[in-house]
C-alpha positions as CSV (number, residue, x, y, z in Angstrom):
1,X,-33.5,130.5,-21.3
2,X,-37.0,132.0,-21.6
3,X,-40.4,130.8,-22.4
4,X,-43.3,133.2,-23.5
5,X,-46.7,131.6,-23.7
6,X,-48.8,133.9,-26.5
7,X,-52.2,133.1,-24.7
8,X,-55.5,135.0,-26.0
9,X,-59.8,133.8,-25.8
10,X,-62.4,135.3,-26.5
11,X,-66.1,134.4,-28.1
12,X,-64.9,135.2,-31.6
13,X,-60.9,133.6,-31.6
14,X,-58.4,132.2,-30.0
15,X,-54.9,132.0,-29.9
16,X,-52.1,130.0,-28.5
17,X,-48.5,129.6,-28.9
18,X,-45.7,128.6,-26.3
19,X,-42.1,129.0,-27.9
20,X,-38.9,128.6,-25.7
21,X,-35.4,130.4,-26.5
22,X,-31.8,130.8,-25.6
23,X,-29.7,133.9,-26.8
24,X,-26.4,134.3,-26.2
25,X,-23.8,137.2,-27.3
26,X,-21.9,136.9,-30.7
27,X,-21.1,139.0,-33.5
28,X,-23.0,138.4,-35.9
29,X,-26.9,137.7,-35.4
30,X,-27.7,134.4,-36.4
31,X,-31.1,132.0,-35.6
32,X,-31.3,128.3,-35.1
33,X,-34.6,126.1,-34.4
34,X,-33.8,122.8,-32.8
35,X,-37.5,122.5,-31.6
36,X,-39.1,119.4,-32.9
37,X,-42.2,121.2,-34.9
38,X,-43.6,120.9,-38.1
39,X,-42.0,122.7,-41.1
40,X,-44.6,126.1,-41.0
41,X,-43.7,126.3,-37.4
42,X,-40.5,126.4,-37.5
43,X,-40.4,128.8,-40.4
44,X,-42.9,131.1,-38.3
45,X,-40.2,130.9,-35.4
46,X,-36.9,131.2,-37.7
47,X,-38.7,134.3,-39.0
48,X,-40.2,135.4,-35.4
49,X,-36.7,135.4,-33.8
50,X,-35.2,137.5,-36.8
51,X,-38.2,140.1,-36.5
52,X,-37.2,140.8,-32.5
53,X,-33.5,141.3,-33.4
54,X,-34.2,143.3,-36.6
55,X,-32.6,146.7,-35.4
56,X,-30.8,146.0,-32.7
57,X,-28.1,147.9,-31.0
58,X,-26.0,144.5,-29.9
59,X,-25.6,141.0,-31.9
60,X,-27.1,137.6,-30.7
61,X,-27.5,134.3,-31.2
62,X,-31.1,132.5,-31.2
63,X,-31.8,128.9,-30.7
64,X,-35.3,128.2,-30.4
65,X,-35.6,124.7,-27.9
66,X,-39.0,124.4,-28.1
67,X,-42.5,125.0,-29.8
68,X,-45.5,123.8,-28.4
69,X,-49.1,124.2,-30.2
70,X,-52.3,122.9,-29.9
71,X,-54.5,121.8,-33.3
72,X,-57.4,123.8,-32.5
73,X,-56.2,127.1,-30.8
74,X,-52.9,128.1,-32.6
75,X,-53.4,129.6,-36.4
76,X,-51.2,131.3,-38.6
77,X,-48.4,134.3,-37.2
78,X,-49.0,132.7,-33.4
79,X,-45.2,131.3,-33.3
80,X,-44.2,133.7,-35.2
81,X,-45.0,136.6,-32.6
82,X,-44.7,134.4,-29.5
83,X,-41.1,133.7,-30.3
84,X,-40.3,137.4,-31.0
85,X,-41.3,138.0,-27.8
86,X,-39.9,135.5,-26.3
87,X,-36.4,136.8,-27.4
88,X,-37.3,140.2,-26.5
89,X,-38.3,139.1,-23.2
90,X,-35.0,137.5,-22.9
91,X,-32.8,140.1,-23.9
92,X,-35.2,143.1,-21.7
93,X,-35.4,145.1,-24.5
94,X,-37.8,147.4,-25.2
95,X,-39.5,147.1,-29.0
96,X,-39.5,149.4,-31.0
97,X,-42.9,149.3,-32.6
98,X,-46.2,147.6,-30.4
99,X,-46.9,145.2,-33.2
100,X,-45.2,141.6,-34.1
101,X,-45.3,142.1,-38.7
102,X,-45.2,139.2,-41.0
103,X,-44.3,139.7,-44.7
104,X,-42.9,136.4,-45.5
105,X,-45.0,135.5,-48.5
106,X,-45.0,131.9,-47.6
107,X,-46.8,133.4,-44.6
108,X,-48.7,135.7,-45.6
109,X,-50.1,133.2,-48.6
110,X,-50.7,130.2,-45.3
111,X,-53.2,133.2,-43.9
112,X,-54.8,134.1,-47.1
113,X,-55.9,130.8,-47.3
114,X,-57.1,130.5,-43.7
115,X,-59.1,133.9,-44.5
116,X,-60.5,132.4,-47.6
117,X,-64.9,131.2,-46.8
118,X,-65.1,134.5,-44.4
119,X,-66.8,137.4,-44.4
120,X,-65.3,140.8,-43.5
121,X,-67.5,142.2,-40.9
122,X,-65.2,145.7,-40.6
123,X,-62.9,147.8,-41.3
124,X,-60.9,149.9,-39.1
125,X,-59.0,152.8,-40.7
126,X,-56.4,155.2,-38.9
127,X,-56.0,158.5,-41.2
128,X,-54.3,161.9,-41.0
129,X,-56.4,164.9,-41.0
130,X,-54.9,168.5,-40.4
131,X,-57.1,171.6,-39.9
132,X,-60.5,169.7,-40.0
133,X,-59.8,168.3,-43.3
134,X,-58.0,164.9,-44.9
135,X,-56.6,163.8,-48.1
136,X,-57.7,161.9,-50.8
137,X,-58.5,157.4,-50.0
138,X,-54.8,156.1,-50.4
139,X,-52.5,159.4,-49.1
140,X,-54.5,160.4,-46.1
141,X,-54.8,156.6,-45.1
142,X,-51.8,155.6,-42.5
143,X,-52.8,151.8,-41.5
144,X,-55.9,149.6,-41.8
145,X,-57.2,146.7,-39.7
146,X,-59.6,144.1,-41.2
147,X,-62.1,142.6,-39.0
148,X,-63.0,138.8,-40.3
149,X,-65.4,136.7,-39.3
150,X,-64.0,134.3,-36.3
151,X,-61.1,135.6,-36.7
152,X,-58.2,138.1,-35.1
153,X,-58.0,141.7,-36.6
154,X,-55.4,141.8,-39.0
155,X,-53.3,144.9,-39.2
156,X,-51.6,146.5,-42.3
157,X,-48.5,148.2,-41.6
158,X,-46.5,149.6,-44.8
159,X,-42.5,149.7,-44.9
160,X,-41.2,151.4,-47.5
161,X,-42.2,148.8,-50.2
162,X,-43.4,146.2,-48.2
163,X,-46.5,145.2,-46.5
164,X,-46.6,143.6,-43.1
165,X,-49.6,141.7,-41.2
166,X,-50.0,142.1,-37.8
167,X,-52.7,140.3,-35.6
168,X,-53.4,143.5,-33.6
169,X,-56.1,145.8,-32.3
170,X,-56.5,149.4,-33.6
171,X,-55.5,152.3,-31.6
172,X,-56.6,155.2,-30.4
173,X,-56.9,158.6,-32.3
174,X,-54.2,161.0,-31.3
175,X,-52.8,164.5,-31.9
176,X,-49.4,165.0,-33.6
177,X,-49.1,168.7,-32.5
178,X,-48.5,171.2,-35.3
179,X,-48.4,167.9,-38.0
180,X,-52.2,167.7,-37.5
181,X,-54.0,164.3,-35.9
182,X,-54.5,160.9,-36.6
183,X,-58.0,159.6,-36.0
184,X,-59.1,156.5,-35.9
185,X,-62.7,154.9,-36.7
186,X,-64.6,152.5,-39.2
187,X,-63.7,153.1,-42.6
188,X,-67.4,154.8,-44.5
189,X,-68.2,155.8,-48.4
190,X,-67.1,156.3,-50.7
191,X,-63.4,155.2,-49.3
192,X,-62.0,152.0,-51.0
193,X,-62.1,149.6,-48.5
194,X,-65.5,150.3,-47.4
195,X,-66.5,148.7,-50.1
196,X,-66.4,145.4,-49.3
197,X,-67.4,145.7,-45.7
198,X,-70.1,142.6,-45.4
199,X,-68.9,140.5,-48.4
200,X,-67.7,137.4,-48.1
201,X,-63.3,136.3,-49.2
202,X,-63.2,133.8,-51.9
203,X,-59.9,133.9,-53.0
204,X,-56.5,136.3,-52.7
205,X,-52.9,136.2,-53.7
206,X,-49.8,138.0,-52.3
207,X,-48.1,140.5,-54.4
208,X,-44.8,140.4,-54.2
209,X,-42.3,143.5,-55.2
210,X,-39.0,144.3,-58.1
211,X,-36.6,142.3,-58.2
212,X,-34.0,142.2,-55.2
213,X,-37.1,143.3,-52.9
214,X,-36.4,139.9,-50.8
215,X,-36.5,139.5,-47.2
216,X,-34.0,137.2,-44.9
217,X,-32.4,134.6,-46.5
218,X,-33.2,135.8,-49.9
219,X,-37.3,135.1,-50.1
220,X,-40.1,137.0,-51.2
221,X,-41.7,139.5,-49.0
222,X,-45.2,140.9,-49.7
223,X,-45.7,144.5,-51.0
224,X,-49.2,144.2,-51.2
225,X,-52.6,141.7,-51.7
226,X,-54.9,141.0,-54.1
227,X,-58.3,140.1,-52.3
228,X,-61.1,138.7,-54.6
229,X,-64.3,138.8,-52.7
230,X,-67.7,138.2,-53.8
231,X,-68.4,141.4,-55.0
232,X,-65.1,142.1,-56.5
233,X,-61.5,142.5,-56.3
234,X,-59.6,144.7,-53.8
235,X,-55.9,145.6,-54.4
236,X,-53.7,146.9,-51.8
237,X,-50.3,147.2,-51.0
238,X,-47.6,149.9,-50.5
239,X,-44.6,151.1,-53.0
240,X,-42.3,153.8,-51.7
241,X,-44.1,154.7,-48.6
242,X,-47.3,155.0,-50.2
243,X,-50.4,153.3,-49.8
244,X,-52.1,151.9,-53.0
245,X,-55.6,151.4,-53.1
246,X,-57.4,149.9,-56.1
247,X,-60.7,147.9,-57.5
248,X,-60.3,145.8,-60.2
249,X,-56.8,145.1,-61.4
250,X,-53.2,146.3,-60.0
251,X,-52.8,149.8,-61.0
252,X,-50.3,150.7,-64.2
253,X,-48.1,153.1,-61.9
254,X,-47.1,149.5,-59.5
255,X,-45.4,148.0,-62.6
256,X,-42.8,146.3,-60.7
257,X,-45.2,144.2,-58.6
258,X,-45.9,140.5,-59.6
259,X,-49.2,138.6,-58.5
260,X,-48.3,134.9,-57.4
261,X,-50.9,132.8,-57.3
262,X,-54.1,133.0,-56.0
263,X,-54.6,130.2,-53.0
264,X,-58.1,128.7,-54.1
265,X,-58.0,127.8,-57.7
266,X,-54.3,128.6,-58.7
267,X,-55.5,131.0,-61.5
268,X,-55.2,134.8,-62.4
C-alpha cells in the first residue's frame, strides 16, 4: 500500500491531493476505486491509475483505498496525477515522460470551465530551430504552456491525434546534437498564440477526433480546444503528429474533428 500526497503553494495556486493505492501482480491490467469520493474524483483517479500503467513492461492490478481533498486547495487533474504517482511510487518504476497528461474530455471540459473568467497572462512556447533559423507557427512549435491568472501552467503535449493537459512548468532550452535545438521562451508576434496574451477566457469547448479515436473504456479523448476569448477565437489541437494552429474557425484540412459544446452557454 502507498500513499502519495500531491502538495504544491504558492502566492498564485495551490494544489492538493492525497490518493492511497494497492497493486498487486495479474495478467491483465485492470483498475478499481473503492475510495468513498465524489463521482469526478473517482473518474480523475480510475483515469490517473490507467495513465501510470500505460506502457508498462509487467501487468497489475490497481485499487485505489482512498482519496482525500480539501474544497478549497484541490482543482481539476490533482487526483488524477497524485494517483499516477502514487502507483508509480508503488511499483518503483521509473516514468517514462516527466509530466502526468489528461485527455479525457469529461476532464479536459471540467478545466475549461474552471479556466473560463481568467485572463491569460503568458505564454510559454518550446520550438525547434536548426542553423539559427525555425519553421513556420504550427511545424516548428513542439509544446506550449499557458499561464492563467491564479492558476497552474497548463501544458500541451500532442500524441499522435490527441492532445493532453498537463499542470507542469516549462523546461529548459536544450541542444539535440546534429537535429538542431529546442529553445524555450515566451511566445512574441506575429506567432498564433501570442495573440491573445492579456485577454481574458470567456468560453471554450474540447474538440474531440474520427471516429474510433476513443480512449479507455471507449470515451472521447481531446485532439484539440477551441478557446473563445475576448478578442477572439483560438483553435488548437494536434492530428497526425502535427500541431494545428488557427483563428477563427477549425481549419478545413481537420475535417474529422467534432466541436462538443462550449462550457458557458452551450452554443456553437
Amino acid at each position: 500500500m502507498t500513499t502519495f500526497r500531491l502538495l504544491r503553494q504558492t502566492n498564485r495556486f495551490s494544489r492538493f491531493a492525497q490518493v492511497t493505492v494497492e497493486v498487486a501482480a495479474s495478467s491483465r491490467s485492470e483498475v478499481e476505486v473503492t475510495a468513498v469520493a465524489v463521482d469526478e474524483h473517482r473518474r480523475e483517479a480510475e483515469l490517473g491509475a490507467r495513465w501510470a500503467l500505460r506502457g508498462l513492461p509487467v501487468a497489475a492490478r490497481v485499487v485505489v483505498t482512498a482519496v482525500v481533498i480539501t474544497e478549497v486547495d484541490t482543482s481539476v487533474g490533482d487526483v488524477y496525477e497524485a494517483t499516477a504517482r502514487a502507483v508509480w511510487q508503488e511499483l518503483r518504476v521509473e516514468h517514462r515522460v516527466p509530466y502526468v497528461g489528461f485527455s479525457d474530455s469529461e476532464i479536459v471540459t471540467s478545466w475549461l470551465k474552471s479556466m473560463v473568467g481568467r485572463r491569460l497572462d503568458a505564454v510559454t512556447e518550446a520550438r525547434h530551430w536548426y542553423e539559427g533559423r525555425r519553421g513556420p507557427d504550427a511545424e516548428s512549435l513542439l509544446h506550449a504552456w499557458l499561464f492563467f491568472d491564479c492558476a497552474m501552467p497548463v501544458g500541451l503535449h500532442g500524441r499522435g491525434d490527441q492532445l493532453l493537459l498537463a499542470k507542469d512548468y516549462p523546461y529548459r532550452s536544450y541542444d539535440m546534437d546534429e537535429y538542431g535545438e529546442a529553445r524555450v521562451g515566451p511566445a512574441r508576434r506575429p506567432d498564433v498564440l501570442s495573440g491573445f496574451i492579456g485577454a481574458r477566457l470567456t468560453d471554450g469547448a474540447v474538440i474531440v477526433g474520427h471516429v474510433g479515436h476513443v480512449g479507455h473504456d471507449g470515451d472521447a479523448v481531446a485532439a484539440g480546444l477551441v478557446l473563445r476569448f475576448e478578442n477572439g477565437d483560438l483553435v488548437i489541437g494536434t492530428l497526425g503528429d502535427e500541431w494545428v494552429l488557427a483563428v477563427g474557425s477549425v481549419p478545413a484540412a481537420a475535417h474529422d474533428w467534432t466541436v462538443q459544446r462550449f462550457v458557458h452557454d452551450g452554443c456553437q
